[in-house]
N, C-alpha and C positions, 0 to 999 in steps of 0.2 A: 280341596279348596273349601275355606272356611262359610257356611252359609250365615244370611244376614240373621236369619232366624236364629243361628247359633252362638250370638254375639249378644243378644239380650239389651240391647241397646238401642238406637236409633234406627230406621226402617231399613240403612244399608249399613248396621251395625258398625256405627261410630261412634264410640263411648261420649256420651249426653254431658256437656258442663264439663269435663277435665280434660287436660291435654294425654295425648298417647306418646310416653315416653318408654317406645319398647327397640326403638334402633337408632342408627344415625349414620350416615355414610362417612367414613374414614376411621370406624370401628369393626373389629374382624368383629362377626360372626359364628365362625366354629369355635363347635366346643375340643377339649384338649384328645380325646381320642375317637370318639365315631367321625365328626366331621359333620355331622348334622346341626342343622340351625339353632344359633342360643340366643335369647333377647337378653339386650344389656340396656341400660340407661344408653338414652341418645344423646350422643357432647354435639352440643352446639357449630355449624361449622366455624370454621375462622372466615373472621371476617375480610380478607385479601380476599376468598375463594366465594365469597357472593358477590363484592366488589368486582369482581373480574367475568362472572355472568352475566353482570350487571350490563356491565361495560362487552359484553361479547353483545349480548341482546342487542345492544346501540347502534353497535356498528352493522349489525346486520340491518334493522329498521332504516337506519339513517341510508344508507346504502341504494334500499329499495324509492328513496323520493329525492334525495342530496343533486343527483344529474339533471332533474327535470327542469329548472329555473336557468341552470348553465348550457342547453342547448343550442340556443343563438351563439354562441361565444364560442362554442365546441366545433360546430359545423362551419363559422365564418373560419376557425383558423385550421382546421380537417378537411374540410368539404364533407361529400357524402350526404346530402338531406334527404336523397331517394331510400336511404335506408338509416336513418339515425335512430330510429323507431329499435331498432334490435340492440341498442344498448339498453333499451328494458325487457325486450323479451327476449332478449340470449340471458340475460342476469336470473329471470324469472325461470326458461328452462331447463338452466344447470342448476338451480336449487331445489326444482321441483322435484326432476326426477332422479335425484342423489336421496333424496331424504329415505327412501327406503333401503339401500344402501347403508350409507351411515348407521341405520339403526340396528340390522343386525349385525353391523361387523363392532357397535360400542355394548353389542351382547354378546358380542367372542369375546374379544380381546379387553374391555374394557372402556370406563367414559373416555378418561385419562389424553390415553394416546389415540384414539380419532379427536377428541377435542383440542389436543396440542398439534397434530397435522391438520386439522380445517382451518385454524388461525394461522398458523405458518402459510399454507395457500391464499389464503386471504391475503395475508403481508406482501405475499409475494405478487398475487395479481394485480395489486394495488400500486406495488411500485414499479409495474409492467402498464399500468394506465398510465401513469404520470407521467411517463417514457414515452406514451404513442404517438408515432410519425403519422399516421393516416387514420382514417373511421376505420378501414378494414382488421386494423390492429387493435384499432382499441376496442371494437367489438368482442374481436378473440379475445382479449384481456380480460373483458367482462364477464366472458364464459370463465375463467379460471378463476375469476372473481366468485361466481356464482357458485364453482364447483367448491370453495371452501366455506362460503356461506351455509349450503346445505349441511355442512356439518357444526357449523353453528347453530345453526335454528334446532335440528333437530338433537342433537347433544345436550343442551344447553336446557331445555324443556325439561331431559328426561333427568339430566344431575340435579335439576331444581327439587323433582319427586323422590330421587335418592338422599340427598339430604336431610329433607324434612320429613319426620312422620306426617300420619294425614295430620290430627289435629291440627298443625302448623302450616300443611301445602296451602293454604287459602293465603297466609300472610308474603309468602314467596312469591307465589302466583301472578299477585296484585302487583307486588312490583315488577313484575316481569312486566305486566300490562301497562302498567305505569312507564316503565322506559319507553316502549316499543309508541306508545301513543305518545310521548311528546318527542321522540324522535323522530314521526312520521311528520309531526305539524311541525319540528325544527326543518326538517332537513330539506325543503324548497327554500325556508329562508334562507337559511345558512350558504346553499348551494350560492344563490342569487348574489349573496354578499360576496362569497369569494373569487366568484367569476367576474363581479365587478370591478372590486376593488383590488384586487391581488392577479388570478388565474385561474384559469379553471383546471387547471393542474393539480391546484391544491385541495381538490376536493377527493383526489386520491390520497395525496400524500398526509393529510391530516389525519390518515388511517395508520400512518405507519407507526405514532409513539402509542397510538390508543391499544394498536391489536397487539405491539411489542410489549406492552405491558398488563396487558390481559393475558400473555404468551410468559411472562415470565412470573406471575403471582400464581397460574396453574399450575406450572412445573414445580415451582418453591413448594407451595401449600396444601394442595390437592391430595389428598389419601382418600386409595382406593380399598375396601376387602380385598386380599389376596381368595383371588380363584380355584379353584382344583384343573387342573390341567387337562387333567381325564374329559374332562366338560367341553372341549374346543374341539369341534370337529374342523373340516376341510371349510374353506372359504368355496361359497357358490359364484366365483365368480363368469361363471355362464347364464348363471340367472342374474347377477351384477349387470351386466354388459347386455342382455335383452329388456332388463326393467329400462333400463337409460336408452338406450337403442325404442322399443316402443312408446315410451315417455315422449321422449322429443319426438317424434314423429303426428304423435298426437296433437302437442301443443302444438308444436310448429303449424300442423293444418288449421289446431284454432286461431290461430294466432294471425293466419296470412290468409285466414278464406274471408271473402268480403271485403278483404284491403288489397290485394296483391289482384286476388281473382274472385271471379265468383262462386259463390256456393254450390254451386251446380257445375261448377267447367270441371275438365279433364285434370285437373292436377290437387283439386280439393279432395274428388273421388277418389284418385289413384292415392292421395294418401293418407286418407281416412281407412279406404281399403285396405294400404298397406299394414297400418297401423294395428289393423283388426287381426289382419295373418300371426303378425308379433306378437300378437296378444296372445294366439292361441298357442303359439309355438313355446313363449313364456311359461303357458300354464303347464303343459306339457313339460318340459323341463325342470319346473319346482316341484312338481310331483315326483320328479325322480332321484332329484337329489337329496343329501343325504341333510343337511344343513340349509335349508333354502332360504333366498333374499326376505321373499312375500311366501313364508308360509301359508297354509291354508289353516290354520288354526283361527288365524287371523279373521275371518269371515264366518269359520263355522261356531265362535261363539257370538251370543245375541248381544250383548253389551256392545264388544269390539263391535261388530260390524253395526251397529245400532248409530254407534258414535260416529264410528266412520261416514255413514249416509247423513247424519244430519248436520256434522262439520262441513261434507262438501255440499250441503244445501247455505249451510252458513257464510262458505264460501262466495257460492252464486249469487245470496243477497247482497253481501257487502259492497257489489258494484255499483248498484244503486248511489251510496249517499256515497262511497267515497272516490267513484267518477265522474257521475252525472251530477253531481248536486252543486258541485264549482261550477258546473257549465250554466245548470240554470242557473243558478247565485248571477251570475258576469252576463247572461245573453237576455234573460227577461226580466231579471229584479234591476237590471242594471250595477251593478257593487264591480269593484276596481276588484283584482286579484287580492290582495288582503283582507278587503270583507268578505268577499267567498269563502276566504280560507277560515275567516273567522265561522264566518258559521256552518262549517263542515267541521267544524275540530273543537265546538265543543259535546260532539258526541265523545270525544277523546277524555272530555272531562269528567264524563257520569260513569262512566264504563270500568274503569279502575275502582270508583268508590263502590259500585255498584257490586262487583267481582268480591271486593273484598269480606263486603259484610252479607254474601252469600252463605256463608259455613252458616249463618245463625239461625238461615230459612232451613238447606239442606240436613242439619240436624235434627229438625223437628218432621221434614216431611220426606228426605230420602231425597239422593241425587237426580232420577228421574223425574219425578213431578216439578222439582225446582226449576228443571229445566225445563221441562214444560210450560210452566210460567210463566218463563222468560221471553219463549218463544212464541205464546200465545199474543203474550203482550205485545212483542216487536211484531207479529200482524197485523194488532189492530194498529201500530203507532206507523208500520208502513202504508195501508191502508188508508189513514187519516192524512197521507199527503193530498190523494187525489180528489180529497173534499177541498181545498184549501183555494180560495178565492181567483180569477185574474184579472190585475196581478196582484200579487200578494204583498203583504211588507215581510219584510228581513227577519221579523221579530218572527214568523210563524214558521219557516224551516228549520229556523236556528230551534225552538222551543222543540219543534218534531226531533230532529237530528237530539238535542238533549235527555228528552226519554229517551230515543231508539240506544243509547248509550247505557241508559240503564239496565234496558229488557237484556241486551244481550250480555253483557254483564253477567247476568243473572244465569245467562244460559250456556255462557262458553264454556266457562273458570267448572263451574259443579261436575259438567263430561267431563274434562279432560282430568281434574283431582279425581273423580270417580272410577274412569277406565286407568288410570298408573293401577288405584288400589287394586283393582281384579287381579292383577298379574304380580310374580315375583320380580326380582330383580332381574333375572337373565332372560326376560322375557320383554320388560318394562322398555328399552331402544325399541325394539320392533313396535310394538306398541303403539307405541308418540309417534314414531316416524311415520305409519299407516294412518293415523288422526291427520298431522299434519300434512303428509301428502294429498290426502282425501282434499282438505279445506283448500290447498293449491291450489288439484285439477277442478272443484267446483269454481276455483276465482275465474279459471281459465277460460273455462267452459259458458261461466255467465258474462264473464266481456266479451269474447265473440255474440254468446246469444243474442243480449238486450242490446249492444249494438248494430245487431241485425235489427232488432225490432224500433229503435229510434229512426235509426235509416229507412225503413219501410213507411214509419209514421210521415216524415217528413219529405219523403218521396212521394207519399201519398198528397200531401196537403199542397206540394207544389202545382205535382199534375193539375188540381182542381181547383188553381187558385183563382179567386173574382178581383182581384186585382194584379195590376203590371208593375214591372218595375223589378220582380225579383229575382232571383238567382233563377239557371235553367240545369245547373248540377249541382250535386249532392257537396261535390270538393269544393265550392265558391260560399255553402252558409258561412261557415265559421269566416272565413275574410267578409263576409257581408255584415255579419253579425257584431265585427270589431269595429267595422265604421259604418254605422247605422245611419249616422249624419248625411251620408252617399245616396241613401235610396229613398222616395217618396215616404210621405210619413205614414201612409196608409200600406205600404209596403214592410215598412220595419217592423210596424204593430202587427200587421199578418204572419212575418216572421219568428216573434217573439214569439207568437201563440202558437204555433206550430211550435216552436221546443219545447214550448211550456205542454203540450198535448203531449210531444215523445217523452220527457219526462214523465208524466202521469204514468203511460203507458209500460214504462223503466217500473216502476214503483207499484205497479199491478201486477210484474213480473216477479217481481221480490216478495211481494203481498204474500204467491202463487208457491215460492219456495220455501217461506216461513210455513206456511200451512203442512207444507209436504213435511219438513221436520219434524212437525209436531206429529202429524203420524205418525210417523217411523219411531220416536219415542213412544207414542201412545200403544203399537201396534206390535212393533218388532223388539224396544227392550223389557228387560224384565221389567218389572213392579221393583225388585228388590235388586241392587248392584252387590254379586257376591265379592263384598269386601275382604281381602285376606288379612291378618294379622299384619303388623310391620315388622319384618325382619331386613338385616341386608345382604342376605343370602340366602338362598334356597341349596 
């Protein structure tokens, strides 16, 4: 592995001012008779084969927010409201815990054909939604939905770093971020539109030209290096089936402890405990095989596992502004669902630009401290919510939410360009897919958390309230909160300020995990990301 000191360049030796035109993916690699790695000029991809990334990204993004506005319309003609809830988190954990999956079988076999089978599942769970006779079905449908999602997300990341040398991954990157955030802020509208004015049917089936022809631009165009054969060991599929088997069991308990049951009951334990068994029995199992899902490589270098911890701290924060922040937006500033949305989504708009003209800082100071940076920044910018007046005007989340877009920016894009570079290409799925899943189970982990902790805040201010009038359970704010008109006036302002308190408390929580990232870069990665050359083979 090449060291950064031995690159003469920039502090994670990235040639300073010029582009690195030393590979490009859909150019072989070997040379005519060792078979060892040869650097060639990097061709350009064609342009179907980012169009078609482009366009997978979307659908994935879109996917994750498109259901949320067509609820009502879903459950009036389904039923099922006792559980409609798990059309986002059946969705959420077949992506989650596939993604380590995916990643090492698109380092056996190739991007290629796991990217041409996660789009086919995709097409196909999509037009198994569109189909659903009850909730119970289209739940399931969501799971096989989900289950070819994960191989979007995670494929799709890592063909972007096999494409482009570094010099260039910043300009890919950006638009990856660039889809995925105006597809997160399209896709309640969009949802909304077409459950209105058409069906809510169609919010599957408007998947079927998109991934069809994302499905047929990879096949056409896509060239992969031919692999050496020798290199493909056995498929672990027993470590396959226990990463997904302890995965879901995990979320699943984050996911239903505190909604279903309590934290503390008999079936949170039993399957938290469970969870924990799986874990170990997991590890136990990759250590023995020959080709493992989750290697241990994986954790035992400083970069990799460096990234890993502060992606799923990244995760954890993110709940903050992109759950809580619509609620307070709608419940204490008062704003109709579009202004909410408005000012949760122009972090969507700093974040991309942000991302992009990060290579100009990283080049001068090295992938870690950038990210440091970024991260130090998004504490104090989370931090600066719970100075912020009540009540506040519109204009001062929205300005917070527009830094917080920057800092992170700054801090996503430089890890995840910087850990592809550490690794070769048959290593580079595994990789992305252990980044990504990290940032998941931190999403997972921090919506159960902070919604424990809003719940507690507001449980707390009820018990002690000096005025009457308002709700006497946790289930009735939100219906209280929508018609405010309902309750004494000294009652709704009591109420508002109580969410306005669990929100602070939300954003002290985030404050708490930005911090902890910044450690974990400060502490646990290197000073120096050892950069390897670009080739596209090893």
């Amino acid at each position: 592995m090449a060291s950064a000191e031995s690159t003469g360049a920039s502090p994670d030796g990235i040639p300073a001012g010029r582009p690195d035109h030393t590979s490009g993916a859909g150019v072989s690699a070997r040379s005519g008779t060792g078979g060892a790695p040869a650097k060639k000029p990097a061709a350009r991809p064609a342009a179907p084969v980012v169009a078609s990334l482009m366009l997978g990204m979307a659908l994935v993004a879109l996917e994750s927010t498109i259901v949320a506005t067509a609820v009502p319309q879903i459950v009036g003609d389904l039923g099922g409201f006792s559980v409609f809830s798990w059309l986002f988190s059946g969705y959420l954990l077949a992506v989650t815990v596939t993604l380590p999956v995916y990643g090492k079988l698109s380092d056996t076999f190739g991007r290629k054909p796991v990217l041409l089978f996660g789009i086919g599942l995709f097409l196909v769970g999509s037009l198994l939604c569109a189909s659903a006779w009850n909730m119970a079905a289209l739940i399931a449908f969501r799971l096989v939905q989900g289950l070819g999602g994960g191989a979007l997300q995670g494929t799709i990341q890592t063909l972007a770093a096999d494409l482009y040398p570094l010099a260039e991954r910043p300009r890919i990157q950006a638009r990856m971020s660039s889809v995925w955030a105006t597809s997160a802020v399209a896709g309640p509208a969009l949802g909304g539109l077409l459950a209105s004015y058409a069906h809510w049917r169609w919010i599957f089936l408007i998947n079927l030209p998109l991934a069809g022809a994302a499905l047929w631009m990879i096949a056409r165009h896509l060239k992969e290096p031919v692999r050496s054969p020798g290199r493909r060991g056995p498929v672990d599929w027993a470590g396959a089936l226990g990463v997904f088997a302890c995965g879901g069991l995990l979320l699943y308990a984050l996911v239903q402890g505190g909604v279903a049951w309590p934290w503390l009951s008999a079936p949170s334990l039993g399957l938290l405990g469970a969870s924990a068994v799986l874990a170990a029995v997991v590890v136990r199992v990759e250590r023995r095989a020959e080709e493992p899902i989750l290697p241990g490589w994986v954790w035992r270098r400083r970069t990799i596992a460096a990234v890993n911890l502060a992606l799923g701290a990244l995760g954890l924060l993110m709940v903050a502004p992109m759950v809580f922040m619509p609620t307070y937006a709608q419940s204490v500033l008062g704003l109709g669902p579009v202004g909410a949305g408005l000012v949760m989504s122009v972090m969507t708009l700093s974040w991309p630009v942000s991302a992009a003209l990060s290579q100009h800082v990283y080049r001068r100071i090295g992938f870690r401290n950038t990210a440091a940076v970024g991260i130090g920044l998004a504490a104090v910018i989370l931090y600066s919510f719970t100075l912020l007046p009540y009540p506040a005007r519109p204009w001062q989340p929205a300005l917070i939410m527009l830094l917080l877009g920057g800092a992170l920016g700054l801090f996503q894009l430089p890890l995840i360009v910087g850990v592809q570079s550490t690794v070769g290409w048959a290593e580079r799925g595994t990789t992305t897919a252990s980044v990504l899943f990290c940032r998941q189970v931190g999403q997972s982990v921090g919506a159960a958390l902070l919604a424990a902790v809003a719940n507690a805040t507001i449980a707390a201010r009820l018990a002690d309230a000096p005025v009457p009038g308002l709700p006497e359970h946790l289930d009735d704010v939100a219906k209280a909160l929508d018609r405010p008109e309902l309750l004494p006036a000294a009652a709704a302002d009591y109420l508002r300020e109580a969410v306005a308190v669990a929100v602070e408390h939300i954003f002290l929580g985030a404050t708490a995990a930005a911090v902890a990232a910044l450690l974990v870069l400060l502490l646990v990665a290197p000073r120096r990301f050892p950069v390897l050359p670009d080739t596209n083979e090893e």
